[in-house]
C-alpha positions in Angstrom: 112.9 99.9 93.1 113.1 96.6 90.8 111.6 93.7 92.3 115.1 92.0 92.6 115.4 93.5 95.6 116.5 91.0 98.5 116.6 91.4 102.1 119.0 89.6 104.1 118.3 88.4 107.4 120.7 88.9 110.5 119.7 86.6 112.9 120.1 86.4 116.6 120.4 83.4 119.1 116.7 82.7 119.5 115.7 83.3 116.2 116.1 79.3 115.0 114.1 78.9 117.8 111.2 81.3 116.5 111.1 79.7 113.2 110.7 76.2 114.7 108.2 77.3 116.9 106.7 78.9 114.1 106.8 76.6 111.3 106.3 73.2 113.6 104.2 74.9 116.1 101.6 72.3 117.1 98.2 72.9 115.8 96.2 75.0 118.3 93.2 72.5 117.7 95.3 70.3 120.0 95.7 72.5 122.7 93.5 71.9 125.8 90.0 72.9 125.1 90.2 76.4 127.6 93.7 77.3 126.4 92.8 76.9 122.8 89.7 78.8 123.5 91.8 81.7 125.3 94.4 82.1 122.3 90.8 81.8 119.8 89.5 84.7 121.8 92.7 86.3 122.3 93.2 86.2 118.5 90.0 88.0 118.0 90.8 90.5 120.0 94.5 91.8 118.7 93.7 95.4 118.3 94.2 96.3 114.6 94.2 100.3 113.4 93.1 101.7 110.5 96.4 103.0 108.5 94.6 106.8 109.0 95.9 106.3 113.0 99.2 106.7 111.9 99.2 110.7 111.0 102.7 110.6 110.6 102.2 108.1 107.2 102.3 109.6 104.1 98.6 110.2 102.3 99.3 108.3 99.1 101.1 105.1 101.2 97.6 105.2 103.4 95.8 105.2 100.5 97.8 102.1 99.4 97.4 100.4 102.7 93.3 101.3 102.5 93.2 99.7 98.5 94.8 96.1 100.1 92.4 96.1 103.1 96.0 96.7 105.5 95.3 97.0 109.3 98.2 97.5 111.4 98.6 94.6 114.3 99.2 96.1 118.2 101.6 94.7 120.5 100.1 94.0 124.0 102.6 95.7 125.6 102.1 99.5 125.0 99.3 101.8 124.5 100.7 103.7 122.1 100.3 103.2 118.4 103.2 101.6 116.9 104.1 98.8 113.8 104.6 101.9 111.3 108.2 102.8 111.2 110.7 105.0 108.9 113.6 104.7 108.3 116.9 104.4 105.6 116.4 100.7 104.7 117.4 100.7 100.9 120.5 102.9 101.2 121.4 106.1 103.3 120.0 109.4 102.8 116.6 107.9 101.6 113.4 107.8 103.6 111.8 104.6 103.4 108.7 103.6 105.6 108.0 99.8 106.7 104.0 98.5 107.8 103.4 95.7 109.5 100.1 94.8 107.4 98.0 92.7 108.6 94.6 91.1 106.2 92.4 88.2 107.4 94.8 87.7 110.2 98.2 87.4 108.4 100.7 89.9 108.6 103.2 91.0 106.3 106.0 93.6 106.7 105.5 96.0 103.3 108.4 98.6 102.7 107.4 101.6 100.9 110.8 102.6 99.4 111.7 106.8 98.9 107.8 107.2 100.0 106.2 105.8 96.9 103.6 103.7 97.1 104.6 101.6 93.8 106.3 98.3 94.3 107.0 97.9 97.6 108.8 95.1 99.0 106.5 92.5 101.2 108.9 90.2 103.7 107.5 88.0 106.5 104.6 86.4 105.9 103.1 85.2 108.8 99.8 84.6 110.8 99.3 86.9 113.6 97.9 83.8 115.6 101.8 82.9 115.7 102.8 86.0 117.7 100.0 85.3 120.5 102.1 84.7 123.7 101.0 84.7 127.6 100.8 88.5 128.9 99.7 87.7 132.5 98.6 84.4 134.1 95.1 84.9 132.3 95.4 86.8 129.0 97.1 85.8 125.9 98.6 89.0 123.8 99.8 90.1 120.2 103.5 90.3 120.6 104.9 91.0 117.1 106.8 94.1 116.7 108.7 96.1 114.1 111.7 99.0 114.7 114.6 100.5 112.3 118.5 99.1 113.8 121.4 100.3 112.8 125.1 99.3 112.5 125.3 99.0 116.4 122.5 96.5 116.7 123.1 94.7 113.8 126.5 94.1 114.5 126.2 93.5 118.4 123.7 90.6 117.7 126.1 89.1 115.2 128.9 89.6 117.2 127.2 87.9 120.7 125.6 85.2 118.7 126.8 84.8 115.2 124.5 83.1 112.4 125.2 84.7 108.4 128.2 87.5 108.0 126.3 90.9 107.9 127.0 92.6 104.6 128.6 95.9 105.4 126.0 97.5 107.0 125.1 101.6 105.5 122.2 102.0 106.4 118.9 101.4 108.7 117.6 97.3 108.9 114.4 96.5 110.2 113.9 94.2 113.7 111.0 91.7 113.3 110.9 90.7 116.8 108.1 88.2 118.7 108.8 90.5 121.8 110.5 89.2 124.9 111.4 86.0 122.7 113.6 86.5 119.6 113.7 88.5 116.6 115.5 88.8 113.2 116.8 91.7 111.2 115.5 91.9 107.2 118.3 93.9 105.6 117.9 95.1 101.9 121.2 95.1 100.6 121.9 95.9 96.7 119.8 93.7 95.0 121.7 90.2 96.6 121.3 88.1 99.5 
């Protein structure tokens, strides 16, 4: 794939709210001294696996993921490991796989298109401290998570909530959700946003 490629993203009703929050978040140094040092510790402890967890990854895209120092980022909310995804996200018929990768605490979502490990696309730049939310009265958690959609889910969310017309939708996008808050859908679509 060229690096022209473009992802478009479909937008739900929260998701203006999670760039605000994200982009004007206050700084946590400002936070009360024991919440800031609960999110600190909470921070530290986002469970990150090595890409070899993931025995469903192609060899040559974990060797990739190894040579830029990748870790993949855990939600809080399930034991089992997730953040690596496949799907059809350049065009129908095509495997593609998506990692959330995460190095020195920032994440990006890398898409690995037809299984090669050249070029892939990197989309959503953001600190992993961003996606630390309250799990229980006590604990802070990871709460950034990644899945395939399709037409239906694409299309509902526009439909309930608007934000930019959906290109015609052919294949698989990819949710980017801050769980139980809001999440947006990165869609490759030909090359134009």
């Amino acid at each position: 794939m060229a690096p022209e490629m473009l992802f478009r993203p479909v937008m739900n009703r929260f998701s203006a709210l999670l760039f605000v929050a994200i982009i004007f978040r206050p700084a946590l140094a400002q936070l009360p001294g024991d919440l800031k040092r609960r999110f600190d510790e909470a921070e530290r402890r986002i469970v990150r696996l090595q890409p070899t967890a993931f025995p469903e990854l192609p060899g040559n895209i974990v060797r990739e993921l190894q040579r830029r120092g990748c870790t993949v980022p855990q939600t809080a909310y399930s034991k089992k490991a997730h953040n690596v995804i496949k799907g059809e996200f350049d065009k129908a018929g095509q495997t593609d796989w998506a990692v959330l990768c995460s190095v020195k605490g920032v994440s990006t979502i890398l898409v690995f298109w037809n299984g090669s490990e050249k070029n892939p696309a990197a989309v959503a730049r953001m600190e992993d401290r961003n996606f630390l939310q309250s799990i229980n009265t006590n604990d802070p958690g990871f709460s950034r998570g990644i899945r395939p959609v399709g037409n239906d889910f694409i299309m509902g969310h526009y439909n309930a909530y608007g934000g930019p017309k959906p290109p015609p939708i052919d294949h698989h996008g990819i949710d980017d959700a801050f769980i139980e808050k809001a999440s947006v859908v990165w869609y490759f679509f030909g090359g134009k946003c």
